[in-house]
C-alpha positions as CSV (number, residue, x, y, z in Angstrom):
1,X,-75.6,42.0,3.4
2,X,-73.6,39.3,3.3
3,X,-71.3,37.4,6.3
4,X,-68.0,36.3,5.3
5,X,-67.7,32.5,6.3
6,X,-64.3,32.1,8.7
7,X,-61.7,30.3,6.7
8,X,-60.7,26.5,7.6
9,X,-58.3,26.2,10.0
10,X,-55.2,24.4,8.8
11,X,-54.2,22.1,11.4
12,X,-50.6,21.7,9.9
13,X,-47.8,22.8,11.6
14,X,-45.7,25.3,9.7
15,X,-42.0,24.8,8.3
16,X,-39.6,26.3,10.2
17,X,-37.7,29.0,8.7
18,X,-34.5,26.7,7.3
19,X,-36.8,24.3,6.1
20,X,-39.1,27.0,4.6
21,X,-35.8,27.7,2.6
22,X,-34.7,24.1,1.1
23,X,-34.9,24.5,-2.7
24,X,-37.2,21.6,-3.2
25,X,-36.7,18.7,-6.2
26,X,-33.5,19.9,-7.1
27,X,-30.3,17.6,-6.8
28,X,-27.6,19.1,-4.9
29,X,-29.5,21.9,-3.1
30,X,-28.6,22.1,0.4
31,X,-30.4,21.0,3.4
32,X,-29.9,23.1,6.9
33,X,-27.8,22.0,10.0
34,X,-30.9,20.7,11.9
35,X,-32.1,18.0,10.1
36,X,-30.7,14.6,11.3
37,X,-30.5,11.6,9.1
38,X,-32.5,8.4,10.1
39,X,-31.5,6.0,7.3
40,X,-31.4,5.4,4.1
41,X,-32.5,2.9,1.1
42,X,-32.0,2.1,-2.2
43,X,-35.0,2.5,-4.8
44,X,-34.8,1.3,-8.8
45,X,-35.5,4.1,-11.2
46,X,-35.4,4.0,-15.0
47,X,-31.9,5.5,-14.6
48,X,-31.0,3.0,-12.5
49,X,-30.7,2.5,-8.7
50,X,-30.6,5.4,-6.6
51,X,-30.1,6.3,-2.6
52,X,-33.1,8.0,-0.5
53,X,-31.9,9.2,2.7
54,X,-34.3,10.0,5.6
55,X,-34.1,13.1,7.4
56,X,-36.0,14.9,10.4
57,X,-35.9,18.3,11.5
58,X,-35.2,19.0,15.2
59,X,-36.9,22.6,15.0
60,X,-40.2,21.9,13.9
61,X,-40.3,17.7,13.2
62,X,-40.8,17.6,9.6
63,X,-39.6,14.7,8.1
64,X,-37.6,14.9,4.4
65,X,-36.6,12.7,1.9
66,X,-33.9,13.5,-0.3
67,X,-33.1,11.5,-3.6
68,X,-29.6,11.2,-5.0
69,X,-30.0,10.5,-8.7
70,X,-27.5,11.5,-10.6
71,X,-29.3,11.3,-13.9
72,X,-32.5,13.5,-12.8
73,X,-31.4,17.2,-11.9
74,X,-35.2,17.6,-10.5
75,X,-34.6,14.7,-7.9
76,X,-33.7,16.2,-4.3
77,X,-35.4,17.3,-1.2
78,X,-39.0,16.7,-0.8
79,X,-41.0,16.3,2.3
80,X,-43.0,13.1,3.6
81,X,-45.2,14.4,6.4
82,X,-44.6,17.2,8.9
């Protein structure tokens, strides 16, 4: 007979539910009321330069980027750390 191992437990703290639904890398998808911007930079890409804006969410802490270039349709949310 053989004894099932216990699975690894993931010390990563789950997205909250809004942040579970941001449509990631996709330019123009919207965020959710609870994030709160902390800044924002400018970053060179082939297209050109381009505006990251820093967000955090107040429900559960994770922290987003989200790219504005105009010229990539798969720029958009993504997340840094959570």
């Amino acid at each position: 007979m053989t004894q099932d191992r216990p699975s690894k437990p993931d010390n990563t703290p789950a997205l909250c539910t809004p942040c579970a639904g941001i449509q990631r890398n996709w330019r123009r998808a919207p965020g959710h009321v609870e994030l709160q911007q902390h800044g924002n930079r400018k970053e060179e890409r082939a297209s050109g330069l381009v505006t990251i804006t820093r967000y955090q969410c107040d429900q559960c802490g994770t922290i987003w980027d989200y790219e504005n270039d105009k010229q990539n349709l798969h720029a958009g949310w993504s997340i840094v750390s959570r």
